[in-house]
VOTI-558520 format. One line per field, with one value per residue (C-alpha): x, y, z; residue in three letters; residue number from 1. Coordinates in steps of 0.001 Angstrom, whole numbers, plus 500000, padded with zeros to 6 digits. Each point is the difference from the previous one (the first is absolute). Layout:
<setis>
c1: [X ...]
c2: [Y ...]
c3: [Z ...]
resn: [ALA ...]
resi: [NUM ...]
</setis>
This chain:
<setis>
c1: [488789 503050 503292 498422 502398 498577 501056 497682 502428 498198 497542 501165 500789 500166 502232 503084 500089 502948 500945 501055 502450 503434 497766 498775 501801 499929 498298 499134 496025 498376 499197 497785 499174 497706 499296 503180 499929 500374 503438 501906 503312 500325 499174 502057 499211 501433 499338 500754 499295 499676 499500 503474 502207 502729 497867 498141 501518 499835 498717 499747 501163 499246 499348 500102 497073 498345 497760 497542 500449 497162 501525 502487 499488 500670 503657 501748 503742 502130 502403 501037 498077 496796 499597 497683 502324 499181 502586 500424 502332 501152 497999 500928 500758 502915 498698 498470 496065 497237 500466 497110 498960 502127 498977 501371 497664 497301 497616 498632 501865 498575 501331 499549 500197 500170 500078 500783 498690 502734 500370 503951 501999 502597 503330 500694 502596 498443 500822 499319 498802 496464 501552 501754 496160 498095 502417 500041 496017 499953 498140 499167 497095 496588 497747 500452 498448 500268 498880 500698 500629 501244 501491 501223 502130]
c2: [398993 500849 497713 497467 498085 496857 496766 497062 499381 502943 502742 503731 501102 496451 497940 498164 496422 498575 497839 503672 501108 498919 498158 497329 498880 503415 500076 502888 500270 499033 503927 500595 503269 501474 503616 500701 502927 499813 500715 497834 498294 498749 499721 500788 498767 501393 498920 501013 501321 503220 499298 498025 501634 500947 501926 498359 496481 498650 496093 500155 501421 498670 501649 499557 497166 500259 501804 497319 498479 500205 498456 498131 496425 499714 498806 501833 498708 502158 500678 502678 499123 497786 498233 503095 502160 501498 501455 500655 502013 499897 500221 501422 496979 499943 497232 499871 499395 500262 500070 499711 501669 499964 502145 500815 499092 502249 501645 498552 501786 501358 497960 502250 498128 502553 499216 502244 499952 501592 500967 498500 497078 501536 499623 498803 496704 497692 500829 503655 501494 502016 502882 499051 499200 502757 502226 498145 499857 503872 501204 496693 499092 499705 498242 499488 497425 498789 497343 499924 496824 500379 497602 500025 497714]
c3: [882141 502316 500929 502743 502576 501744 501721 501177 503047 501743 500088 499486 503402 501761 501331 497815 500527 501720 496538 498336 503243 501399 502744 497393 496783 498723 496778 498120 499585 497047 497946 497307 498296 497184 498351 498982 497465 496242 500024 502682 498749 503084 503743 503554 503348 503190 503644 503038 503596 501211 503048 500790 503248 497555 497481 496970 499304 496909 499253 496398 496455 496939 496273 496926 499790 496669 499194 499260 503064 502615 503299 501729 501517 503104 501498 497341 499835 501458 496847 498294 497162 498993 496880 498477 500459 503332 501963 504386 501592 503568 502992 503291 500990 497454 497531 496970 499879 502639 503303 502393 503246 502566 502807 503511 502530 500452 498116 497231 496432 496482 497339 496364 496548 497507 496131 497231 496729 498087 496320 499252 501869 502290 498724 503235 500615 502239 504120 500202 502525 500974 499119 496979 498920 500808 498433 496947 499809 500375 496875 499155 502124 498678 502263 504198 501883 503721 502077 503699 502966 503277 502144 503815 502612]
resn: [UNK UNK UNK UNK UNK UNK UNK UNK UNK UNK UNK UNK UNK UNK UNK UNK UNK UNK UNK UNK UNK UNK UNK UNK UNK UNK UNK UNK UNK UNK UNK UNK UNK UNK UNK UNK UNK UNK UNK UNK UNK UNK UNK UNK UNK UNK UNK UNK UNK UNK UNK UNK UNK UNK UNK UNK UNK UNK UNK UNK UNK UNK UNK UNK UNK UNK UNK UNK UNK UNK UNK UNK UNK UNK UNK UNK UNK UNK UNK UNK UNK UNK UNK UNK UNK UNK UNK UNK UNK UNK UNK UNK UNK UNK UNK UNK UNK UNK UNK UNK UNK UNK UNK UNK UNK UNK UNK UNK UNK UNK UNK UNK UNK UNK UNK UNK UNK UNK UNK UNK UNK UNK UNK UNK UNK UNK UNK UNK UNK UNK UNK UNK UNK UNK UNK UNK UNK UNK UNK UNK UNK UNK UNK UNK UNK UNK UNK UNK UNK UNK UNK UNK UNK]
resi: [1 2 3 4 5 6 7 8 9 10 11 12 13 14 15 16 17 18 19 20 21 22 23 24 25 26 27 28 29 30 31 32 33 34 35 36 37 38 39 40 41 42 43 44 45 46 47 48 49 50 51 52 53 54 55 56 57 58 59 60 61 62 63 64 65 66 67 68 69 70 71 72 73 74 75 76 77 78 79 80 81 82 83 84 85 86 87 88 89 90 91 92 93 94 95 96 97 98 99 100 101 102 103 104 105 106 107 108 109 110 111 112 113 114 115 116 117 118 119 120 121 122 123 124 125 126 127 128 129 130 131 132 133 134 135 136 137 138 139 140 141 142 143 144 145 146 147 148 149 150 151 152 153]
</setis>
């Protein structure tokens, strides 16, 4: 079975309620995942928008959940990190934790959640960045899985 990504806040492709962006309270979406490979130490979840004016902006980074884990409730506290260990880094907003959709007006934008099944943590302190991430997950990544919202002003 391979790495599966899903939320019950909204289909795959549809729209993101207003609850999980800056226009509500701003809530991260509930997550839940299964299939990851024999293997996994521990997961990584990225999101962000490619489809921002300034290039892709990122809403979320967080890694390190264990590798036993399969989800994350939803309004995750934005803190560096959660009682299981869990870390987030910095959004583009500049803050730790999730960030939700924010959009100019205009055309509705693609909102991806990736997550990472990866075979070590990330010696990682908590805050880093997207990049800091993804270049610490190089070589490490076993299993990719993505699940897609969009929202528009």
């Amino acid at each position: 079975m391979s790495l599966q990504l899903s939320t019950t806040a909204f289909s795959n492709g549809g729209t993101i309620p207003k609850q999980y962006t800056c226009d509500g309270p701003d809530l991260s979406p509930p997550l839940s995942w299964s299939g990851a490979p024999s293997g996994t130490q521990s997961f990584a979840l990225i999101a962000d928008d490619p489809d921002a004016p300034v290039g892709t902006w990122v809403h979320w980074v967080l890694y390190n959940a264990p590798a036993g884990s399969n989800g994350l409730a939803e309004g995750v506290k934005k803190q560096d990190q959660l009682p299981d260990g869990t870390r987030q880094g910095r959004n583009d907003f500049r803050k730790v934790g999730y960030g939700g959709p924010c959009p100019p007006p205009g055309k509705p934008h693609r909102y991806f959640f990736k997550l990472y099944a990866l075979d070590a943590k990330l010696n990682l302190k908590s805050g880093a960045s997207k990049p800091d991430v993804e270049s610490a997950m190089k070589g490490h990544v076993l299993a990719q899985a993505e699940y897609v919202g969009r929202y528009g002003r």
